[in-house]
C-alpha positions as CSV (number, residue, x, y, z in Angstrom):
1,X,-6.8,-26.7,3.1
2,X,-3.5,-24.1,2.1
3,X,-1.4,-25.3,-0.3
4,X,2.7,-25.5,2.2
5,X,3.1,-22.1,-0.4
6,X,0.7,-20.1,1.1
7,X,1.4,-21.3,5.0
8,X,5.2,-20.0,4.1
9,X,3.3,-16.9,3.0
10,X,1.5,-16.4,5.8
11,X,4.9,-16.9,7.9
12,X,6.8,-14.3,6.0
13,X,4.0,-11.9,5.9
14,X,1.7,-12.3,9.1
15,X,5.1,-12.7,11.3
16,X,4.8,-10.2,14.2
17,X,0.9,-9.1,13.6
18,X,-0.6,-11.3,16.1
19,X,-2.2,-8.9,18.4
20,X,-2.3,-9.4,22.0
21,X,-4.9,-11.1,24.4
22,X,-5.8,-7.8,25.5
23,X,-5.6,-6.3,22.4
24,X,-7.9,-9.1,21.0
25,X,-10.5,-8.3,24.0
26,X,-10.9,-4.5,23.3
27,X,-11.3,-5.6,19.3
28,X,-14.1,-7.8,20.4
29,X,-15.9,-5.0,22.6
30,X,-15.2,-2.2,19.6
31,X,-18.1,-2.0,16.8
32,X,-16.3,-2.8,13.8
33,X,-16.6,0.0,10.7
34,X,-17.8,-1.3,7.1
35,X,-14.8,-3.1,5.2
36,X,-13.6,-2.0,2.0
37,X,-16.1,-1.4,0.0
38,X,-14.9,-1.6,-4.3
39,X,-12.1,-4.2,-4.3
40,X,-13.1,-6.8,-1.3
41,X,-13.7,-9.2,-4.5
42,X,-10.0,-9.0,-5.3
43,X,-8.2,-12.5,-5.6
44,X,-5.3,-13.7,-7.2
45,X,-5.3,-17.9,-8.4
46,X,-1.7,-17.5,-8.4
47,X,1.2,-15.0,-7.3
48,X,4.8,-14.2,-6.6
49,X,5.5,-12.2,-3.9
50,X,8.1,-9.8,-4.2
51,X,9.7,-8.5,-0.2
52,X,12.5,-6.0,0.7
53,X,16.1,-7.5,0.6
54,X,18.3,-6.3,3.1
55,X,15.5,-4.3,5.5
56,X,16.8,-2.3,8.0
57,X,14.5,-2.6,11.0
58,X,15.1,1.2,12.7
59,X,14.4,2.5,9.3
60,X,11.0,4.1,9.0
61,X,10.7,3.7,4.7
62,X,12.3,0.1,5.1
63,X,9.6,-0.6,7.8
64,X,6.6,0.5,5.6
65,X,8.4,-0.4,2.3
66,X,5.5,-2.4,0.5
67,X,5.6,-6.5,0.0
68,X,4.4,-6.3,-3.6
69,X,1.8,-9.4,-4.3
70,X,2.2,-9.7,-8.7
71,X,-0.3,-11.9,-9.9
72,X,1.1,-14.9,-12.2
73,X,-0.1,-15.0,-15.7
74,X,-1.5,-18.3,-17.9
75,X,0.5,-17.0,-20.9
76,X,4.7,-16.5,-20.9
77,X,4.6,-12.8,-20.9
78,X,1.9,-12.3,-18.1
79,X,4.3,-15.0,-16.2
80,X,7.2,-12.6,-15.0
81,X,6.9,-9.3,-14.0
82,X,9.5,-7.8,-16.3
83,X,10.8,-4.9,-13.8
84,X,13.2,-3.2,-14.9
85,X,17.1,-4.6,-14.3
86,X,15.6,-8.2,-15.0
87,X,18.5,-9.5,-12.5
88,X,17.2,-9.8,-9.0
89,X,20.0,-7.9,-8.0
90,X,18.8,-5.2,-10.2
91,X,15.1,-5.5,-9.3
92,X,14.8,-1.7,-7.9
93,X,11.9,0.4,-6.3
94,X,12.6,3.9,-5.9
95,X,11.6,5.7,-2.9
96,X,11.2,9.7,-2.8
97,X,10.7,11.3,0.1
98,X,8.9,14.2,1.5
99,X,6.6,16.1,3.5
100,X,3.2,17.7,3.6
101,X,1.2,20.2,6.0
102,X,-2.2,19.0,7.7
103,X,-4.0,20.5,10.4
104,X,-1.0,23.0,10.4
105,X,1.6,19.8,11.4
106,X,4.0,18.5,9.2
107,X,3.5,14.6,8.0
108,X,5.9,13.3,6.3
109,X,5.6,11.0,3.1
110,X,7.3,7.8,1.5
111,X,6.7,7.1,-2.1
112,X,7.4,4.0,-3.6
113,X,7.9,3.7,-7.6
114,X,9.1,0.6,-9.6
115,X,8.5,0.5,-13.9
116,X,8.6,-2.4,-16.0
117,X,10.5,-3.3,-19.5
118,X,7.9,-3.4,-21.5
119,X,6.1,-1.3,-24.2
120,X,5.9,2.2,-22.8
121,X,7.9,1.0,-20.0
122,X,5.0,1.6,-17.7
123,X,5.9,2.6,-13.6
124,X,3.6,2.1,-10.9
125,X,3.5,4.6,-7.9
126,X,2.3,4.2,-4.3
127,X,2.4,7.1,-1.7
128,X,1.4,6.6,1.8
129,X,1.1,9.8,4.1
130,X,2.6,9.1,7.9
131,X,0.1,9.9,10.4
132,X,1.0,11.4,14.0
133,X,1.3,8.3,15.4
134,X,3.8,6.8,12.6
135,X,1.2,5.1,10.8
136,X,0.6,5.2,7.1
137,X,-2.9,6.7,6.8
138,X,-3.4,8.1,3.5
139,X,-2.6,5.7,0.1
140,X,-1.9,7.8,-2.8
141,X,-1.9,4.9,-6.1
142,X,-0.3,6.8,-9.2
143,X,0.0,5.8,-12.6
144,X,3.4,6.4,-13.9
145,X,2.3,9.5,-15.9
146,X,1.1,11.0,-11.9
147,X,-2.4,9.8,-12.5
148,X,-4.1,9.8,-9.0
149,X,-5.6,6.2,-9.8
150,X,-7.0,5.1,-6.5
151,X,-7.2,6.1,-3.2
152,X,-7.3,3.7,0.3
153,X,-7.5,5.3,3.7
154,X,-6.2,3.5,6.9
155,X,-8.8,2.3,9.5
156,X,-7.4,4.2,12.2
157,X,-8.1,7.4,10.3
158,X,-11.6,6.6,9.2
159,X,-12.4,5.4,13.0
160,X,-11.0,8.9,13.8
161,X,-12.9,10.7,11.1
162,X,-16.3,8.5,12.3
163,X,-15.5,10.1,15.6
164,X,-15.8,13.5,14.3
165,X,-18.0,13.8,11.6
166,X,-22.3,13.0,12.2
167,X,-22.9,11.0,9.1
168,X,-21.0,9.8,5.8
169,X,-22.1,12.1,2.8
170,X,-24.6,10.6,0.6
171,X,-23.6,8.5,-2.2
172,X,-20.5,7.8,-0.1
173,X,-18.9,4.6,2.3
174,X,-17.0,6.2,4.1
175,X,-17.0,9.1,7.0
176,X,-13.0,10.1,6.0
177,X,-14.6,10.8,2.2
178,X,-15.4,14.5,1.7
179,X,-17.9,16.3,-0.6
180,X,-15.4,15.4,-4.0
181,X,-15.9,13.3,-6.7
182,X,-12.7,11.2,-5.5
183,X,-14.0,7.9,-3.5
184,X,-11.6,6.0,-0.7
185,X,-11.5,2.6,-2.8
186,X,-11.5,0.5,0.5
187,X,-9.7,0.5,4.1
188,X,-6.3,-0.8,5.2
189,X,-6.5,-2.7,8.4
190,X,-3.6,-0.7,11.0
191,X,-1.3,-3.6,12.1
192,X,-0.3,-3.9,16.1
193,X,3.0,-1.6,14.7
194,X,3.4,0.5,11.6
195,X,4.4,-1.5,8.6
196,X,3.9,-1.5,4.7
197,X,0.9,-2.7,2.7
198,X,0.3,-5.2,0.8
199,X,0.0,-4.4,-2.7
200,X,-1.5,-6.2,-5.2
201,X,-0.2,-5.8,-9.1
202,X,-2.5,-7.9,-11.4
203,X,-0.4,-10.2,-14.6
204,X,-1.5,-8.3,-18.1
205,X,-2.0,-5.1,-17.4
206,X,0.3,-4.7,-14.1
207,X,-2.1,-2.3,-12.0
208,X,-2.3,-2.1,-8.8
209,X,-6.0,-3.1,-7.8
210,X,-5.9,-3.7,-4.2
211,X,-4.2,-3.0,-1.1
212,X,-4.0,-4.2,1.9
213,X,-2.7,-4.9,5.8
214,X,0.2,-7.7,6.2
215,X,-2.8,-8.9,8.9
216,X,-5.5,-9.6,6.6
217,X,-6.5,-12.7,5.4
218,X,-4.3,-13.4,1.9
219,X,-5.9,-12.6,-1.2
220,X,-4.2,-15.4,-3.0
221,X,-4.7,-19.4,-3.7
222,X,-1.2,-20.2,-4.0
223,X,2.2,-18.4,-3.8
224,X,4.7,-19.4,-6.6
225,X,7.6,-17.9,-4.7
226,X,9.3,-15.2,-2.8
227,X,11.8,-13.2,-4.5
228,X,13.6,-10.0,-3.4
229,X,13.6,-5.9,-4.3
230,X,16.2,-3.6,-3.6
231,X,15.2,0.0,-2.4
232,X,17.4,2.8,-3.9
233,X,17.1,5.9,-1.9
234,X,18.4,9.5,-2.6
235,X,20.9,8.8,-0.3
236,X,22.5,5.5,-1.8
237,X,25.2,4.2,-4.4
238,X,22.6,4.6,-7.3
239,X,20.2,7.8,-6.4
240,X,16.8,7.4,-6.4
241,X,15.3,8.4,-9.7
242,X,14.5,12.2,-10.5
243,X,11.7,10.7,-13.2
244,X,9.6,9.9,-10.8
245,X,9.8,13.0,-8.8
246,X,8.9,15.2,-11.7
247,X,5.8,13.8,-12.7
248,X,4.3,13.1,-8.9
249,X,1.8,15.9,-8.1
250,X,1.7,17.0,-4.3
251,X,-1.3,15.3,-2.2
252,X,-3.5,19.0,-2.4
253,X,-5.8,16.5,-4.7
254,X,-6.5,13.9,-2.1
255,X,-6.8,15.9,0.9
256,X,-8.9,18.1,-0.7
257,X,-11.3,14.9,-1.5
258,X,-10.7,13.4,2.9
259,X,-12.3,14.9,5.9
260,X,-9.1,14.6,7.8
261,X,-9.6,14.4,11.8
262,X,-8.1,17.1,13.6
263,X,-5.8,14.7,15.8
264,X,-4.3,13.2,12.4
């Protein structure tokens, strides 16, 4: 049985996913594709969860803003997260946004960044790619030096690139993975609307080692609490942070390594 933490989880986070009867029907008659393949083993004891204060629901980047799932420590420093501010009022991801060219259409891209105070003062970077259909398709995980680190793919795109493409390469999982030595670490599940991922940060180290849909069955035991982020945008009373921006390569790297459907 869930611990009353994790039902409250499940409230905050599945709210609005259901799909419907009919919806449910077509799922049932549709083949399923393989599920992620390197971090299904993923789970968390413990966690906070960490959700946009203040979202604006007309507001593409609020909508797909991440809920960020931090894993809780057994020791005092792997306990709190330690992002910078401290105050929960100062708890801050930046967003950056911008746009890329596929299949001669332009996409555009949100970027969400957040760094902790601790040695190095370490950032962790997630970009997701908008697909024609305002879904995120493409997950971009950076270190905060603009490591590519991981990358996810959507379902809807790897149903599309299924569709298109006769067989997945060798030594691949995936019929959206091209001939590169990059792999798609696993699939995020397309919710019944567009909406953010959930990302999961683990205590020591603070990587990000999973991702996944708001629909999916939670990757955690039990839920210490919900706290709040703010999201500072370009456009706000503290402008979001030119650091970030600097170091971020453009997405050439990962669609080079995707066989991205022509209807993306």
């Amino acid at each position: 049985m869930r611990t009353p933490a994790i039902l409250l989880f499940g409230l905050l986070t599945f709210l609005g996913c259901s799909r419907s009867p009919e919806e449910s029907r077509q799922n049932k008659q549709t083949p399923s594709l393989p599920a992620a393949a390197e971090d299904a083993g993923i789970r968390f004891k413990r966690a906070r969860i960490f959700l946009l204060s203040d979202s604006d629901r007309k507001s593409p980047e609020h909508l797909l803003a991440p809920i960020i799932v931090h894993e809780t420590g057994i020791n005092s420093e792997a306990k709190q997260p330690d992002w910078t501010g401290g105050e929960e009022k100062e708890r801050r991801v930046y967003l950056l946004r911008s746009e890329v060219q596929i299949n001669g259409t332009p996409h555009p891209q949100f970027t969400y960044c957040w760094r902790y105070e601790t040695s190095g003062r370490p950032a962790r970077i997630l970009r997701m790619t908008i697909d024609s259909s305002g879904y995120p398709a493409i997950f971009e995980v950076f270190s905060g030096a603009g490591e590519l680190t991981a990358l996810y793919a959507s379902r809807g795109i790897e149903e599309a690139a299924a569709k298109e493409q006769t067989a997945v390469l060798p030594g691949k999982h995936y019929s959206i993975e091209g001939n590169s030595e990059i792999k798609v670490a696993g699939l995020v599940e397309d919710g019944p609307v567009p909406m953010g991922p959930l990302v999961y940060v683990t205590a020591g180290d603070r990587q990000i080692v999973s991702l996944s849909c708001r629909c999916s069955p939670s990757r955690i035991d039990k839920a210490d609490v919900s706290l709040h982020y703010g999201l500072i945008t370009s456009d706000g009373p503290i402008p979001a942070s030119a650091e970030f921006a600097a170091r971020l390569p453009t997405s050439e790297q990962a669609l080079r390594a995707l066989r991205i459907p022509r209807d993306f």
